[in-house]
ZABA-514458 format. One record per residue (C-alpha): x, y, z; residue number from 1. Coordinates in steps of 0.2 Angstrom, whole numbers. Last residue first. Layout:
REM residues N
ATOM     px     py     pz  papa
ATOM      X      Y      Z   NUM
...
REM end
This chain:
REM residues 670
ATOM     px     py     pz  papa
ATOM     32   -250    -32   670
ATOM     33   -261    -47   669
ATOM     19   -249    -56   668
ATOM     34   -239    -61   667
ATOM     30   -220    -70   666
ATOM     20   -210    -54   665
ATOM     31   -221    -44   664
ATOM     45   -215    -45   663
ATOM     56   -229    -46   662
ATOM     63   -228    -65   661
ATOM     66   -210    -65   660
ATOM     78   -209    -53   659
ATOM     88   -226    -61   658
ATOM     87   -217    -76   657
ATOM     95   -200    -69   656
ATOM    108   -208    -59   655
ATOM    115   -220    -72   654
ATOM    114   -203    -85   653
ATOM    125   -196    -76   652
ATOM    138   -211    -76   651
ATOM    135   -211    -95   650
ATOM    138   -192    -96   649
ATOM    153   -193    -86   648
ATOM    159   -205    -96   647
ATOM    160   -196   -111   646
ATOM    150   -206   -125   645
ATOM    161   -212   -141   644
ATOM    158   -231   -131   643
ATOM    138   -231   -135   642
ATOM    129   -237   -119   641
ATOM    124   -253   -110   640
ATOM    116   -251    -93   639
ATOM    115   -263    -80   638
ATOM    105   -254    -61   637
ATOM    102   -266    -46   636
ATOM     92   -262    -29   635
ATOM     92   -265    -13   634
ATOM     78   -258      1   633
ATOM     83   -256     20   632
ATOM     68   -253     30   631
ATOM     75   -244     48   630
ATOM     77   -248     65   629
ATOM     93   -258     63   628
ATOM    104   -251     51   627
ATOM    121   -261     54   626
ATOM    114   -277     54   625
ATOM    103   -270     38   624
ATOM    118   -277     26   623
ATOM    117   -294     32   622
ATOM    102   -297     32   621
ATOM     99   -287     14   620
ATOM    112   -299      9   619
ATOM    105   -316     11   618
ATOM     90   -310      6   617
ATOM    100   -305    -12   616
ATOM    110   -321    -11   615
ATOM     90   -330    -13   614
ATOM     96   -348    -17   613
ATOM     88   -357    -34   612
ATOM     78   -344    -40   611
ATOM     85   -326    -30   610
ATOM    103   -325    -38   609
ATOM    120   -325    -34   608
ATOM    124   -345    -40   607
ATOM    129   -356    -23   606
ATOM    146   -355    -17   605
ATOM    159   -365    -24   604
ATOM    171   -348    -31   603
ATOM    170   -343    -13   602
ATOM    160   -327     -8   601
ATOM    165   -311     -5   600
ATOM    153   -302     10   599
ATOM    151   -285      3   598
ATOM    157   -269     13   597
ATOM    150   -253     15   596
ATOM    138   -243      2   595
ATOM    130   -229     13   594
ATOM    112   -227     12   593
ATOM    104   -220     -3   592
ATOM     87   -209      3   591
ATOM     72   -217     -6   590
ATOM     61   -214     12   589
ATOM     61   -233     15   588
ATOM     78   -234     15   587
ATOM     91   -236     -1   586
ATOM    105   -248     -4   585
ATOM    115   -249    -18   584
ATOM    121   -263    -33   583
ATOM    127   -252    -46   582
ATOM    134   -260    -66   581
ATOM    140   -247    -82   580
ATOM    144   -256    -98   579
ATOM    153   -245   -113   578
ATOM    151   -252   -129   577
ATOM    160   -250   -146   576
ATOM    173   -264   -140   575
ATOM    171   -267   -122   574
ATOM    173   -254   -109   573
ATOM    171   -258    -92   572
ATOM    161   -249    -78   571
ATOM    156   -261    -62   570
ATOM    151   -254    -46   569
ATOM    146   -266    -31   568
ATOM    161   -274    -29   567
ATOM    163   -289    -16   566
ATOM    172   -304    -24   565
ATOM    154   -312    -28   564
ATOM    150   -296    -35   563
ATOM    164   -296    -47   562
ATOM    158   -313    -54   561
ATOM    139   -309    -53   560
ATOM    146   -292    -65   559
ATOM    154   -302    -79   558
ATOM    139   -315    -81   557
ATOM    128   -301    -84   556
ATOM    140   -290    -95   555
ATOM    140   -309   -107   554
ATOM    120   -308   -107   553
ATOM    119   -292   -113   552
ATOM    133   -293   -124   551
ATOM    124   -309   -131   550
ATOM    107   -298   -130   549
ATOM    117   -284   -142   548
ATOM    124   -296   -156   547
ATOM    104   -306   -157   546
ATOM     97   -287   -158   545
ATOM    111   -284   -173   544
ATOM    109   -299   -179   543
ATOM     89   -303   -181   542
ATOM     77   -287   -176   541
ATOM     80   -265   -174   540
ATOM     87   -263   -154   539
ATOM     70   -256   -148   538
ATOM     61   -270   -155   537
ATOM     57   -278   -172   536
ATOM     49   -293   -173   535
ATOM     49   -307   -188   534
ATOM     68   -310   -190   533
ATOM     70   -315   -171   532
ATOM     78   -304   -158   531
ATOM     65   -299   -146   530
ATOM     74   -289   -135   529
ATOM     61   -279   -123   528
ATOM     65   -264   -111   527
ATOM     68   -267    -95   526
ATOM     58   -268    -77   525
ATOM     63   -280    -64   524
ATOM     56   -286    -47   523
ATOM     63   -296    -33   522
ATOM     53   -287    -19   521
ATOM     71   -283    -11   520
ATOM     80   -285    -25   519
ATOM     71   -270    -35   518
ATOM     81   -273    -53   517
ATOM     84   -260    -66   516
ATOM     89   -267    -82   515
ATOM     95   -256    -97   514
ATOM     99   -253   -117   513
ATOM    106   -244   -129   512
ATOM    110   -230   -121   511
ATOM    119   -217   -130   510
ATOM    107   -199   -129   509
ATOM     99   -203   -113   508
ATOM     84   -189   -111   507
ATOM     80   -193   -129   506
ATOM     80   -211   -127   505
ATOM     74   -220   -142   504
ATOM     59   -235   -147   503
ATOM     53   -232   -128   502
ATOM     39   -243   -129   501
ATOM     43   -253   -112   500
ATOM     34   -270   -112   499
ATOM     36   -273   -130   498
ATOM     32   -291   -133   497
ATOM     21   -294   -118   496
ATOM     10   -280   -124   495
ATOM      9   -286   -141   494
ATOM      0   -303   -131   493
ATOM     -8   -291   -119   492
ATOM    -16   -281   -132   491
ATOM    -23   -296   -142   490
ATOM    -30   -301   -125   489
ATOM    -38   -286   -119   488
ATOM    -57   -286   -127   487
ATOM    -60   -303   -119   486
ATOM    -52   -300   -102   485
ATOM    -65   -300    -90   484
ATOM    -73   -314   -101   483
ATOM    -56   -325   -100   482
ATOM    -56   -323    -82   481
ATOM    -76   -327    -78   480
ATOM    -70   -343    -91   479
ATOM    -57   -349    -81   478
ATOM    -64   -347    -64   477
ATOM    -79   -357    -69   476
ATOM    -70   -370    -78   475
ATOM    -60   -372    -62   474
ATOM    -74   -372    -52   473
ATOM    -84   -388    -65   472
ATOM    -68   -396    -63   471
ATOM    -69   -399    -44   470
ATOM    -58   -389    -34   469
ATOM    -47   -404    -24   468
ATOM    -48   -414    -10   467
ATOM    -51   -430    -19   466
ATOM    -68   -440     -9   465
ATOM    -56   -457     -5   464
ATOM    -62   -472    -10   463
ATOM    -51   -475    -25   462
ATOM    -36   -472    -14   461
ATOM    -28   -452    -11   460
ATOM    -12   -450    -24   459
ATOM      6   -451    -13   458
ATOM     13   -435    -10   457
ATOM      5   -426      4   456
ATOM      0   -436     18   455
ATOM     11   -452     15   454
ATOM     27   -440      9   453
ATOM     25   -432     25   452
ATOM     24   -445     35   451
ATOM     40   -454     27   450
ATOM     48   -438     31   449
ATOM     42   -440     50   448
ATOM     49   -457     48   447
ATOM     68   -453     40   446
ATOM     68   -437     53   445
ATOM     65   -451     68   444
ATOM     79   -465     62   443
ATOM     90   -450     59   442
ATOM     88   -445     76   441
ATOM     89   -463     82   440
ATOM    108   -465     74   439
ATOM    113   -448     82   438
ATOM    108   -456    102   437
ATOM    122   -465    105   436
ATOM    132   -448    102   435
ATOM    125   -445    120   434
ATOM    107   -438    127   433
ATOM    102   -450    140   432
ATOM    108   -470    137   431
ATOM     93   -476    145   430
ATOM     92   -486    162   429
ATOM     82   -471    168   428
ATOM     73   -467    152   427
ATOM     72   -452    146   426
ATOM     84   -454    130   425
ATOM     85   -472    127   424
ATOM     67   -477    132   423
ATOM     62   -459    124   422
ATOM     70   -464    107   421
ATOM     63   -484    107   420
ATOM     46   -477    110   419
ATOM     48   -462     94   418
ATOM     56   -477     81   417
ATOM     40   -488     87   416
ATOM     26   -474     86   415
ATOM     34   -468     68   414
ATOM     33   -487     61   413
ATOM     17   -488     67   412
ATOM     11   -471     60   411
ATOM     18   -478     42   410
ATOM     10   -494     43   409
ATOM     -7   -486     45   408
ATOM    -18   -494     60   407
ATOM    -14   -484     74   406
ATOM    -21   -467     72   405
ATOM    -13   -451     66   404
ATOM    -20   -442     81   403
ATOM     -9   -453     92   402
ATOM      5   -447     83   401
ATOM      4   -430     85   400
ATOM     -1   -430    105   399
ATOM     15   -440    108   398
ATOM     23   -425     97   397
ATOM     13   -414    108   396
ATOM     20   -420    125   395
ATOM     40   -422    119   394
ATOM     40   -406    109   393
ATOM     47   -396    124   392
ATOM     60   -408    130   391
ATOM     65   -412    112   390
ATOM     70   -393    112   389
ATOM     64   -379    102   388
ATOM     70   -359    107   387
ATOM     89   -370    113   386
ATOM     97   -382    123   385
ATOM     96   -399    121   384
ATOM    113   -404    117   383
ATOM    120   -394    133   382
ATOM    109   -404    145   381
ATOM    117   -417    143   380
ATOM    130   -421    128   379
ATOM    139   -409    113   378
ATOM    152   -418    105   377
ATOM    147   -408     88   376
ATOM    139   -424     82   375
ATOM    128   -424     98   374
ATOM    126   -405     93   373
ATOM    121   -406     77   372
ATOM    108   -423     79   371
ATOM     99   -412     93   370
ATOM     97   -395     82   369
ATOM     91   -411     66   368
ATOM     77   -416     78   367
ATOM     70   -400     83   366
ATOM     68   -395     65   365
ATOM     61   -412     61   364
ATOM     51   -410     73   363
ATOM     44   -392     68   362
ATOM     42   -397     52   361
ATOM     29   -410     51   360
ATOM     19   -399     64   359
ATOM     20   -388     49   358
ATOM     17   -401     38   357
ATOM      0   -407     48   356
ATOM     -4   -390     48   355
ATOM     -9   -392     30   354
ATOM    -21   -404     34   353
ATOM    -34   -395     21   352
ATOM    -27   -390      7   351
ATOM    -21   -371      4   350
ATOM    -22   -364    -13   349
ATOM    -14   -358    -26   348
ATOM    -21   -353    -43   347
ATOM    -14   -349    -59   346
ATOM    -21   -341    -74   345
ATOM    -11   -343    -91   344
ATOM    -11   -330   -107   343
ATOM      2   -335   -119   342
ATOM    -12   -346   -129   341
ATOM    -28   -340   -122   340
ATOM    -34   -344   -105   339
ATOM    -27   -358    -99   338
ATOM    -28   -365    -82   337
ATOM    -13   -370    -69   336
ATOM    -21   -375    -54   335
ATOM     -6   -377    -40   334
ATOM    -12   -387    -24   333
ATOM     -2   -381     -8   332
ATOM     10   -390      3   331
ATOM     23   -381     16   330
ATOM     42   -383      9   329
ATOM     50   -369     19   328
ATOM     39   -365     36   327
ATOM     47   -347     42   326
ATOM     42   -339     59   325
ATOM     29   -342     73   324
ATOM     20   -329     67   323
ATOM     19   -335     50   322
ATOM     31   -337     34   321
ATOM     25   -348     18   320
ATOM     40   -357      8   319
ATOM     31   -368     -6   318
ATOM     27   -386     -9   317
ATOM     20   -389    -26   316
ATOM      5   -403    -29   315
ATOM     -1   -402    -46   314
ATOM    -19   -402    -49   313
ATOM    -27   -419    -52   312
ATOM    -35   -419    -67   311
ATOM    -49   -411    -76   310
ATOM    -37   -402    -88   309
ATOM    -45   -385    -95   308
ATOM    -49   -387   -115   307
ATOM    -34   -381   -127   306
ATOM    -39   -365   -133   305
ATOM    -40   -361   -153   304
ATOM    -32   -347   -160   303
ATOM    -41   -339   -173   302
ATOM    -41   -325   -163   301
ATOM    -23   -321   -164   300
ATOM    -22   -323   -185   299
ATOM    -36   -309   -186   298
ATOM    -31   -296   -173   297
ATOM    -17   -293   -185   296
ATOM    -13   -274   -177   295
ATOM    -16   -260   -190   294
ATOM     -3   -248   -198   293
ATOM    -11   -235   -210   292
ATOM    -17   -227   -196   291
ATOM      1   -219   -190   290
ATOM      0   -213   -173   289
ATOM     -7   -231   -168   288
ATOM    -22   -238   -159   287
ATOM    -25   -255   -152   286
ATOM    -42   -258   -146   285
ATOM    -54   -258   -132   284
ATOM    -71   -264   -138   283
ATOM    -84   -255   -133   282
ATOM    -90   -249   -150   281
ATOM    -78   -240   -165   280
ATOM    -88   -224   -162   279
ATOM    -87   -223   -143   278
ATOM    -98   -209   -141   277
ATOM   -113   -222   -139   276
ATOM   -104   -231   -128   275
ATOM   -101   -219   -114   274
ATOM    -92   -228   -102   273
ATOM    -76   -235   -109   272
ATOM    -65   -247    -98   271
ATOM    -47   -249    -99   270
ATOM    -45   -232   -108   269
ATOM    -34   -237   -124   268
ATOM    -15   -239   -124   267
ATOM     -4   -227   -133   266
ATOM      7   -230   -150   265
ATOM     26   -222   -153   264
ATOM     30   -225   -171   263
ATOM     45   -223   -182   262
ATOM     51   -240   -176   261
ATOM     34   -250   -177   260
ATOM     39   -257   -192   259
ATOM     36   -275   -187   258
ATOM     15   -270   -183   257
ATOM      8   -279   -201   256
ATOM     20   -293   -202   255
ATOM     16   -304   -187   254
ATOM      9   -301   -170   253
ATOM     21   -314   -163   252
ATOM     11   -327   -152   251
ATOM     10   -339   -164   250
ATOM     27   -337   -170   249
ATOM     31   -336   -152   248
ATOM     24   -350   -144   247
ATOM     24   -348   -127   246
ATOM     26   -366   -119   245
ATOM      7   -370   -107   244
ATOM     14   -384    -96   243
ATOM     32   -380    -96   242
ATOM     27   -361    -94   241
ATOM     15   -364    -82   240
ATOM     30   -377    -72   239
ATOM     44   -362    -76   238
ATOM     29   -349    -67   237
ATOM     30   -358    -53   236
ATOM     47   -360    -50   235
ATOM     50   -340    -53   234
ATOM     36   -339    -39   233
ATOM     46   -349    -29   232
ATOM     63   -340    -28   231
ATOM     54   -325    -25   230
ATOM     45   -329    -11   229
ATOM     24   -328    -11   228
ATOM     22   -318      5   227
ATOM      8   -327     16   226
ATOM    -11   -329     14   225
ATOM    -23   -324     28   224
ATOM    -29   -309     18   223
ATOM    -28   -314      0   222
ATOM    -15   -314    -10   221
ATOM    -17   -306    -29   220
ATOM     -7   -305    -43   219
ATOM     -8   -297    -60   218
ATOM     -1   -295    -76   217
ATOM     15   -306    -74   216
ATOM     25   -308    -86   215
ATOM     32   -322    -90   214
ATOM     20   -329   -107   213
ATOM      7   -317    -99   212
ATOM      3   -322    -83   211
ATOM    -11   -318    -73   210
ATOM    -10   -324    -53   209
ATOM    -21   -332    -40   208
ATOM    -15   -334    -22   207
ATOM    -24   -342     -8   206
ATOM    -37   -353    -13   205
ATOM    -43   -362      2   204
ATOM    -48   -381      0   203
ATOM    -61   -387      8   202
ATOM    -68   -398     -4   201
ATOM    -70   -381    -17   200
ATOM    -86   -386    -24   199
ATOM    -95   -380     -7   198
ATOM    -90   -360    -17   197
ATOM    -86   -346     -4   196
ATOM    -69   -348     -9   195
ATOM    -70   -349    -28   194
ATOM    -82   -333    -26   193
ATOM    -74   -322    -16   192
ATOM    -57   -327    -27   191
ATOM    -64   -322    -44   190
ATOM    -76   -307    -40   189
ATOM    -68   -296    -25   188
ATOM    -47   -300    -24   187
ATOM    -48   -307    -43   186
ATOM    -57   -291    -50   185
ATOM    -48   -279    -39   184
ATOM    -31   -286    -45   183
ATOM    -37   -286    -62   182
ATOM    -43   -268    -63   181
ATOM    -25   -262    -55   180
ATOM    -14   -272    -69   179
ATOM    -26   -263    -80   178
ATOM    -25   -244    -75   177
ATOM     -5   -249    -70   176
ATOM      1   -255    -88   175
ATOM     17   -261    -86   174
ATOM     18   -281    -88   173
ATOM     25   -286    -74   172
ATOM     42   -295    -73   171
ATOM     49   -306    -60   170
ATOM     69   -306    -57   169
ATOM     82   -320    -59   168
ATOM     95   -307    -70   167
ATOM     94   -319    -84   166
ATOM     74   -329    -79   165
ATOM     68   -312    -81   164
ATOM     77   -305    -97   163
ATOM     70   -322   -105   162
ATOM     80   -329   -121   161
ATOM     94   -341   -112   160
ATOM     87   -342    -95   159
ATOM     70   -345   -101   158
ATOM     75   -359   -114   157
ATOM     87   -367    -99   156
ATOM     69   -368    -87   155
ATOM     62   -373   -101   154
ATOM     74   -390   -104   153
ATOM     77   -392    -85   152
ATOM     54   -393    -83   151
ATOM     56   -407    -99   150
ATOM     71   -418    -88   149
ATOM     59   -417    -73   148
ATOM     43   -423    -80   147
ATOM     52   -433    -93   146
ATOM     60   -441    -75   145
ATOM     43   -445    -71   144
ATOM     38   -451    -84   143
ATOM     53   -463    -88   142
ATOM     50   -468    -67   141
ATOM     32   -472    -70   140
ATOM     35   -484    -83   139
ATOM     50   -493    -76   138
ATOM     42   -497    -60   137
ATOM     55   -496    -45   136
ATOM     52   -478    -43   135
ATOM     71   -469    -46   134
ATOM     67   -450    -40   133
ATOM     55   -456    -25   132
ATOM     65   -471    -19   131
ATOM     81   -459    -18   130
ATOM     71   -446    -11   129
ATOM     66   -459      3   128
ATOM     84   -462      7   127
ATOM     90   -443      5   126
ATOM     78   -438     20   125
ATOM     77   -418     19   124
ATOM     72   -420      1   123
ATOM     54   -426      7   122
ATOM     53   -412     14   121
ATOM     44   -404     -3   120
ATOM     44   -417    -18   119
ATOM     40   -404    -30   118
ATOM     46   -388    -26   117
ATOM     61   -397    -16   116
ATOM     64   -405    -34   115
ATOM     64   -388    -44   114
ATOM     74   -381    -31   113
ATOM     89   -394    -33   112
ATOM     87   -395    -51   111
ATOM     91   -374    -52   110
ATOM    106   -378    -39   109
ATOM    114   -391    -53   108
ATOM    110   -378    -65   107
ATOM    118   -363    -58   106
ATOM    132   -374    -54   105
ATOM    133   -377    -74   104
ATOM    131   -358    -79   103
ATOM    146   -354    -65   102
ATOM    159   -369    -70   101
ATOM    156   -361    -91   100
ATOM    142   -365   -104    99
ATOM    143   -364   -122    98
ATOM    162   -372   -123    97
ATOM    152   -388   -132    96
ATOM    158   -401   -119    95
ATOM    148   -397   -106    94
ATOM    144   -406    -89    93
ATOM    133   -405    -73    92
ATOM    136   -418    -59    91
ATOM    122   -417    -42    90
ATOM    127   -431    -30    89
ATOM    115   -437    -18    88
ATOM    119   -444     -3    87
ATOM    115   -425      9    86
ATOM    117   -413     -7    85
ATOM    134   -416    -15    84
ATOM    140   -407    -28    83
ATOM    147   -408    -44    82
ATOM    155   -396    -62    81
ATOM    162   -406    -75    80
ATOM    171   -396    -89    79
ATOM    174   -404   -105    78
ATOM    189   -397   -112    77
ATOM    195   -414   -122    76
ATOM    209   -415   -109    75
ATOM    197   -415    -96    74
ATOM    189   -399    -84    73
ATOM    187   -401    -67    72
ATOM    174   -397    -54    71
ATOM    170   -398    -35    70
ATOM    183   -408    -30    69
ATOM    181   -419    -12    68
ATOM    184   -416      6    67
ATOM    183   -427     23    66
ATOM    199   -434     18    65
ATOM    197   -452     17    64
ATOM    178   -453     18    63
ATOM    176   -439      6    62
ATOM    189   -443     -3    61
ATOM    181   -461     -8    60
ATOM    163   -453     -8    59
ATOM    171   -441    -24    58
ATOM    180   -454    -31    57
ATOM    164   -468    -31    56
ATOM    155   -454    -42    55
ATOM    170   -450    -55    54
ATOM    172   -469    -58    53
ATOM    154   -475    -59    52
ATOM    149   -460    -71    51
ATOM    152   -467    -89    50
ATOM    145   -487    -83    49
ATOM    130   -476    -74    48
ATOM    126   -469    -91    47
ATOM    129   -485   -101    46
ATOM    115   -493    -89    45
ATOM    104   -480    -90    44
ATOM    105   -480   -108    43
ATOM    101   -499   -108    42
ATOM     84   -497    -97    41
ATOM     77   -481   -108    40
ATOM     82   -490   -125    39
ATOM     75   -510   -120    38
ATOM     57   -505   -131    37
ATOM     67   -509   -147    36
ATOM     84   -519   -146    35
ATOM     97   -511   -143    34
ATOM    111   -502   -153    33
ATOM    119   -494   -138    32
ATOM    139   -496   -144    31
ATOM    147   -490   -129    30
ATOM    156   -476   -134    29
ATOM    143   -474   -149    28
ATOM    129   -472   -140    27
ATOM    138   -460   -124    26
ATOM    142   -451   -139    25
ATOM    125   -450   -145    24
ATOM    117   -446   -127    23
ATOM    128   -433   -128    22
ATOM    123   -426   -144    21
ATOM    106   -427   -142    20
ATOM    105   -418   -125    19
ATOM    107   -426   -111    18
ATOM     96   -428    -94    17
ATOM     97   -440    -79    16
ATOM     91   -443    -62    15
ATOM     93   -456    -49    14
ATOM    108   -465    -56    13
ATOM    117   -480    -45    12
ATOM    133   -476    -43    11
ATOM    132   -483    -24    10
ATOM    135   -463    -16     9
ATOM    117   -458    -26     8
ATOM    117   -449    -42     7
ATOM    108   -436    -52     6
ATOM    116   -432    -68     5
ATOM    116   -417    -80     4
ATOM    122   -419    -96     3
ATOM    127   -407   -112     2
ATOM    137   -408   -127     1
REM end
């Protein structure tokens, strides 16, 4: 029994998502037999009837006591988990004993970031997000909120079968020829083109990637383009993958390559240049030690394509870092086009009046500095000190809303709040800068939000020319794509099944298996674990690959618990296994710094992680404090070995893999 619930400080319910078991208790507690086409209305109701007391508790101690609970488990051992964001209150629950206080928080913060990726700084103004999340026509709030409940569903499938979405990490396919081949051919073919092109209504593309299921093949940025954080690339590739779900019995190469154990096989030359000696032709295939094993090309290309969407691409608001320093939630356009089944490109790109929400931000920043330190009993001069002051934005903002023109509601609305701000601050007979003046800072945050949501949210009108890459580019770009990797996809499908092909370890005699991390560019490598009844991986297929991923997952959980108390090394014994954890620093040169001390965190901090809150930035900050001058790199190392090992040899061996693993001659993550 699962639920996650969105709520504002009246009860009233902004977000909701349950699994069938939930939503059949709820059902039966309040006896929901409706009447047809009433279903979505009624179930609200009950919802909000099941919540109202928790929810008005928690406002009740926070106005009485300034405090509230953050979770609680009932008689019947379902544990609530909450927490408050602004007025909205996030509540996660389980009742089945499949997910504990840290997997429910994690969610609750997952939710967050999937809604600031989608609804941008609009989330700074909890009243407008309130209106956005629970639309006043029925029809277009269910869709939206299957929207939203369908990108919670994937992202929980991901966490629960995908390495990547587990440790929060991005994973490339290794194969660096190819991985190289297709950067060069988006950087010089692909992009060049898209942005030279007048069908692009002035739109930039920015970043375009390859993703194979979740692994990414290649990306590219181009010059003028920032770093693509962590946190929202994994967000992006949850909305392809929601768009586009893997299919794994259609993606699974099927019978003829399961018994792959006894076999090592090697990729071919990425591109062939003497044809006539190529006997089986140009096209790149699979090749095996054993011939009598042959990959089932057949059953993959008999796949049909679904056609590109015309539509609308989705707007995403993303973190994008300049000279003048970090602009979270700045609005690009996300193309999300389909090449084969599994095989997805994306493109970002950069609209038009995107300094609009950069402008945007800078108020609101300068706004928010002024409303802290009035509520902090700060008045005067003191309250508007500081790199940003109202002082300083006073002339441009006057400058900003002028250029927005008079006649829209919204810019009328702004030019009124800001008057009635300067008479009262600036002013002679005015109040100055006292705690008369928080109300009007909210008042200004809520209209610039309101801006924002009117230039970058709400769909152009019928008469507007949509700023968008027409369909005719996007077919373009799809189908120059699929042609560059015609005689590849059947590989990359296998590929992104069995990443690493190390079917033993004979340098590690015991390890079963292992995940090294790079936190500081937020990449992972590992070996596979597909554990269905069809493919075979390095852990053999169906129970015993389903018993070692459970430990995997379990040793996981075990070491973000110790980590958040401060220890970086982890060894414990459980049953036949012996699990090893390092978190360690390394400088530029790949010398390994001295460890030092870990911030511990409380038990109601956000999840360790880089998707939904970046710990590992956090910590990388806080660890280079004391090595100024110099790169500071962090990096993660889980190893599962057999328990009858010595464990001076598995601690030897910890050092040797995570040696190996970094050079670069064998990594392409470097």
């Amino acid at each position: 029994m699962k639920c996650l619930l969105i709520a504002s400080e009246s009860a009233e319910v902004l977000f909701h998502w349950t699994d069938p078991e939930f939503q059949q208790n709820i059902q039966a507690q309040y006896g929901a037999s409706q009447e047809e086409g009433q279903g979505l209305p009624a179930f609200e109701d009950s919802i909000s009837t099941l919540f109202a007391p928790i929810i008005i508790s928690c406002s009740t101690m926070v106005d009485r006591l300034g405090d509230s609970y953050t979770s609680f488990t009932t008689e019947n051992n379902h544990i609530y988990v909450l927490h408050q964001f602004d007025e909205c209150l996030y509540i996660a629950v389980n009742g089945d004993g499949e997910e504990g206080e840290d997997d429910l928080r994690r969610k609750i913060y997952v939710m967050k970031k999937i809604i600031e990726v989608l609804f941008g700084m609009v989330t700074l103004s909890s009243n407008l997000l309130r209106r956005e999340l629970r639309p006043q026509d029925t029809e277009q709030r269910a869709r939206l909120w299957k929207h939203l409940q369908s990108l919670l569903e994937t992202y929980s499938h991901l966490r629960e079968n995908d390495q990547s979405f587990l440790v929060e990490a991005v994973e490339r396919l290794i194969h660096p020829t190819l991985c190289e081949q297709c950067i060069e051919f988006l950087e010089r073919r692909l992009v060049q083109q898209l942005n030279s092109s007048v069908e692009r209504a002035r739109e930039e593309v920015l970043h375009a990637f390859i993703l194979v299921h979740t692994k990414l093949l290649a990306f590219y940025s181009s010059r003028n383009a920032s770093t693509l954080a962590t946190s929202d690339l994994l967000a992006l590739i949850i909305m392809a993958q929601n768009m586009y779900p893997s299919n794994t019995d259609l993606d699974d190469p099927g019978p003829e390559v399961r018994n792959t154990n006894n076999h090592s096989f090697y990729t071919p030359e990425p591109s062939p240049t003497d044809r006539d000696s190529n006997k089986r032709g140009s096209t790149p295939v699979f090749e095996f030690m054993d011939p009598d094993i042959q990959m089932a090309e057949d059953s993959l290309q008999t796949l049909e394509v679904p056609p590109p969407d015309p539509s609308t691409p989705r707007r995403v608001f993303l973190e994008i870092s300049s000279k003048d320093g970090l602009y979270p939630m700045m609005p690009h356009s996300m193309y999300c086009l389909p090449l084969w089944p599994g095989i997805t490109l994306v493109l970002l790109t950069k609209i038009p009046t995107n300094n609009v929400a950069a402008s945007v931000y800078k108020y609101l920043e300068a706004f928010a500095k002024l409303e802290k330190r009035l509520s902090e009993g700060q008045e005067g001069s003191a309250a508007t000190r500081g790199t940003l002051t109202i002082h300083d934005i006073r002339s441009k903002l006057d400058k900003f809303i002028k250029a927005l023109g008079p006649s829209d509601l919204q810019s009328a609305q702004l030019q009124n709040v800001w008057t009635e701000f300067k008479n009262r601050a600036f002013a002679r007979g005015g109040t100055g800068f006292n705690k008369d003046l928080i109300p009007w800072c909210k008042n200004m945050k809520t209209q610039l939000c309101g801006i924002y949501r009117q230039c970058f949210l709400i769909d152009s009108g019928p008469g507007d020319i949509p700023q968008r890459l027409s369909p005719g580019l996007q077919e373009r770009a799809q189908t120059m794509v699929q042609e560059k990797l015609m005689d590849w996809k059947d590989f990359l499908l296998v590929k992104s099944k069995r990443n690493i092909t190390m079917v033993s370890y004979p340098d590690f005699p015991g390890l079963i298996h292992f995940i090294c991390v790079d936190r500081s560019t937020g990449q992972m490598i590992a070996p596979s674990l597909n554990i269905t009844e069809r493919t075979t991986s390095e852990l053999g297929k169906g129970p015993v690959a389903q018993f070692i991923k459970s430990k995997v997952w379990s040793l996981v959980s075990t070491t973000r618990r110790f980590l958040r108390k401060g220890y970086s090394t982890v060894t414990l014994r459980d049953g036949d296994f012996y699990f090893c954890y390092f978190l360690w620093f390394e400088n530029e040169t790949g010398y390994k710094l001295e460890a030092g001390d870990i911030p511990i965190l409380p038990d109601d901090s956000a999840p360790i992680g880089m998707l939904a809150w970046d710990y590992y930035r956090k910590l990388l900050r806080y660890y280079s404090k004391n090595h100024q001058g110099e790169v500071v790199k962090c990096y993660e190392l889980l190893t599962v070995h057999l328990g009858v090992i010595p464990t001076e040899i598995i601690l030897q061996h910890c050092r040797q893999l995570a040696s190996k693993l970094w050079e670069p001659s064998r990594n392409p993550l470097l």
